[in-house]
C-alpha positions as CSV (number, residue, x, y, z in Angstrom):
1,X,-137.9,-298.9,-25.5
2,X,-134.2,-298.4,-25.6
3,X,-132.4,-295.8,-24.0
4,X,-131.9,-293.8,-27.2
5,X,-135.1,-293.4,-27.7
6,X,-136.2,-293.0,-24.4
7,X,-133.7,-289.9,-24.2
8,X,-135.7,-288.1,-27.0
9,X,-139.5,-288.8,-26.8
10,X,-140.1,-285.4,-25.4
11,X,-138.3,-283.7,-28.0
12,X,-140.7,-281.8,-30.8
13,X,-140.4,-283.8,-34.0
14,X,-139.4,-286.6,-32.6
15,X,-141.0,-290.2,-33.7
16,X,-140.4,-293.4,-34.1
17,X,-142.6,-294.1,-37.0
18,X,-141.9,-293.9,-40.8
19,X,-142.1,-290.9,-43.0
20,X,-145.2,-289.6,-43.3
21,X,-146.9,-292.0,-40.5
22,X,-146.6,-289.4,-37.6
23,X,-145.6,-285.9,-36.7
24,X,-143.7,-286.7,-33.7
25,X,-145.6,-283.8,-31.3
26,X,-147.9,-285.5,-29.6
27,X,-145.4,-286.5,-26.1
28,X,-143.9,-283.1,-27.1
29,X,-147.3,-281.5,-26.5
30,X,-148.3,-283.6,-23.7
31,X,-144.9,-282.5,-22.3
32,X,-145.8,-278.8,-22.6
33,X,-149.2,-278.8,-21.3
34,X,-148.6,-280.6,-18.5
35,X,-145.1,-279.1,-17.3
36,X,-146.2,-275.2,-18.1
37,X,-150.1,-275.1,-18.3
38,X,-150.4,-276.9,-15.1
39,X,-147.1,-277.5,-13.5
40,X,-146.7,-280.9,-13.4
41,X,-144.7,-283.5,-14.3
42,X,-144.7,-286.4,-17.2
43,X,-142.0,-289.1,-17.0
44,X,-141.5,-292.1,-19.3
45,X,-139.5,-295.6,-17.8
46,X,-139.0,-298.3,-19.2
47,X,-136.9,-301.4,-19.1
48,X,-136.1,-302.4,-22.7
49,X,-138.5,-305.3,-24.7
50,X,-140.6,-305.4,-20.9
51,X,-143.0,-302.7,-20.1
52,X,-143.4,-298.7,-21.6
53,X,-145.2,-296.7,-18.8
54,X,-146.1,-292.8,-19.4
55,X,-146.7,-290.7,-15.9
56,X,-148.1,-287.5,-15.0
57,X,-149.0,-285.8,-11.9
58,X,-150.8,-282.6,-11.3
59,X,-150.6,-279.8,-8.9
């Protein structure tokens, strides 16, 4: 994914889909659960057209 978009997939609202094809909460919530329910971490890297990889660690 680019860096642009990278920057924002945490953000509430935010998606990459068309109108009406997603909310754009669903990182946003993962986000929020795991950073304030349980106090852990979620990070997203990527190196443009390779690989997407989502992780999370809990305390």
């Amino acid at each position: 994914m680019s860096e642009e978009v990278k920057a924002k997939i945490f953000d509430r609202g935010f998606t990459t889909k068309g109108v009406g094809k997603a909310t754009g909460l669903g990182m946003a919530l993962s986000h929020q659960i795991i950073t304030e329910k349980h106090k852990g971490t979620i990070t997203c890297t990527s190196e443009y057209g390779i690989c997407d990889c989502i992780a999370h660690q809990l305390e």
